[in-house]
C-alpha positions as CSV (number, residue, x, y, z in Angstrom):
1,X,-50.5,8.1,109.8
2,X,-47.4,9.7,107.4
3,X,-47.2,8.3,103.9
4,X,-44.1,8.4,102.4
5,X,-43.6,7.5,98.4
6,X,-41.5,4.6,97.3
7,X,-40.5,3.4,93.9
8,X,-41.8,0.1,93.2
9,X,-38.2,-0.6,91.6
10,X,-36.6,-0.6,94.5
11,X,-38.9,-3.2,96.9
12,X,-37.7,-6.6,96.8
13,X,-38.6,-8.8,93.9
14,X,-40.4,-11.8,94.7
15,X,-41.6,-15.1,92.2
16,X,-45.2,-15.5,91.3
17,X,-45.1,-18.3,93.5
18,X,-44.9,-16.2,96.2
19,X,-47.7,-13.9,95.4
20,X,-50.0,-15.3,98.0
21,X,-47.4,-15.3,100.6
22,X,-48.5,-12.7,103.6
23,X,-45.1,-11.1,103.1
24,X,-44.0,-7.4,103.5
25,X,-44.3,-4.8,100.2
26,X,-42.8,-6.6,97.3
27,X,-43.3,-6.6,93.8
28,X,-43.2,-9.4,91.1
29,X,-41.3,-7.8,88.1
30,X,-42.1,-9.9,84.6
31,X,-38.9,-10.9,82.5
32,X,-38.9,-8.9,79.3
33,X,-40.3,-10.3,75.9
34,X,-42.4,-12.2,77.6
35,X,-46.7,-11.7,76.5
36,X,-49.3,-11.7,78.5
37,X,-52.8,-11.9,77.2
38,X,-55.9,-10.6,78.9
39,X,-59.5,-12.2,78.0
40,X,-62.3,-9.4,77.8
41,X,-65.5,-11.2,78.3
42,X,-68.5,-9.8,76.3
43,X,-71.2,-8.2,78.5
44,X,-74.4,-10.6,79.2
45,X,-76.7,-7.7,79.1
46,X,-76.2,-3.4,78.0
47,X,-78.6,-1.3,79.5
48,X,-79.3,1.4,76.5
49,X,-82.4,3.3,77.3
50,X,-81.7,5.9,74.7
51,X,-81.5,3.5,72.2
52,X,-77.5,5.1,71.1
53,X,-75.8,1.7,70.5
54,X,-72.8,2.8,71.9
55,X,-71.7,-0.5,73.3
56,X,-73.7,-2.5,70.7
57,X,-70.0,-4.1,69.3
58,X,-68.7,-4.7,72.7
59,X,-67.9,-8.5,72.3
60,X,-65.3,-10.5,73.8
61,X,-61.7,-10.1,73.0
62,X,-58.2,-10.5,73.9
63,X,-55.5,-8.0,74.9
64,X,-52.1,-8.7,74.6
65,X,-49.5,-7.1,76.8
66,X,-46.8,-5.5,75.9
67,X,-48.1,-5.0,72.3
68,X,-44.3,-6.3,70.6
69,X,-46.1,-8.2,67.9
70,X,-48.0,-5.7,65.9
71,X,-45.9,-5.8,62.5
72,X,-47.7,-2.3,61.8
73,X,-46.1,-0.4,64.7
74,X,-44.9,2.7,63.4
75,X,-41.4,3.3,64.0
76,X,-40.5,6.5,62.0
77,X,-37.0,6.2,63.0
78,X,-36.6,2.7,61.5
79,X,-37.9,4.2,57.9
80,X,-36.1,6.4,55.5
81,X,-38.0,8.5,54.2
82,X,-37.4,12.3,52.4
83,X,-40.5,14.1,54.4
84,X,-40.0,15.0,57.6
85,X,-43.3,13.9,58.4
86,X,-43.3,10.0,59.9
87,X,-45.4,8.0,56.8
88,X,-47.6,5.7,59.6
């Protein structure tokens, strides 16, 4: 069996309709601006023999993808500023 590399890019686009479809290599390409948001479920039960707490604040929470809304993204170039350090 060869493998041969292909840019997702260029296989046909397809709807999310069509996502369960057997068809042949295709990739559903979201319009832009549009968020998704991703649910993180706490875990029932963390196994922490050593007693660390590492995952102690592990609770649920949601993702939202692509992160557009944060009003506290830094954008260096889109403040003026005399450093020439970014102020973030």
């Amino acid at each position: 069996m060869r493998l041969r590399y292909t840019a997702p890019l260029s296989l046909p686009q397809i709807a999310p309709d069509a996502l369960d479809l057997a068809l042949e290599a295709s990739v559903l390409v979201e319009p832009p601006g549009e968020e998704r948001r991703f649910l993180r479920h706490a875990p029932e039960f963390i196994d922490d023999p050593a007693g660390t707490g590492l995952f102690a604040g592990l609770a649920a929470a949601t993702y939202v993808s692509p992160l557009t809304s944060r009003k506290s993204a830094c954008n260096p170039c889109s403040r003026k500023s005399t450093s020439s350090r970014p102020r973030c």
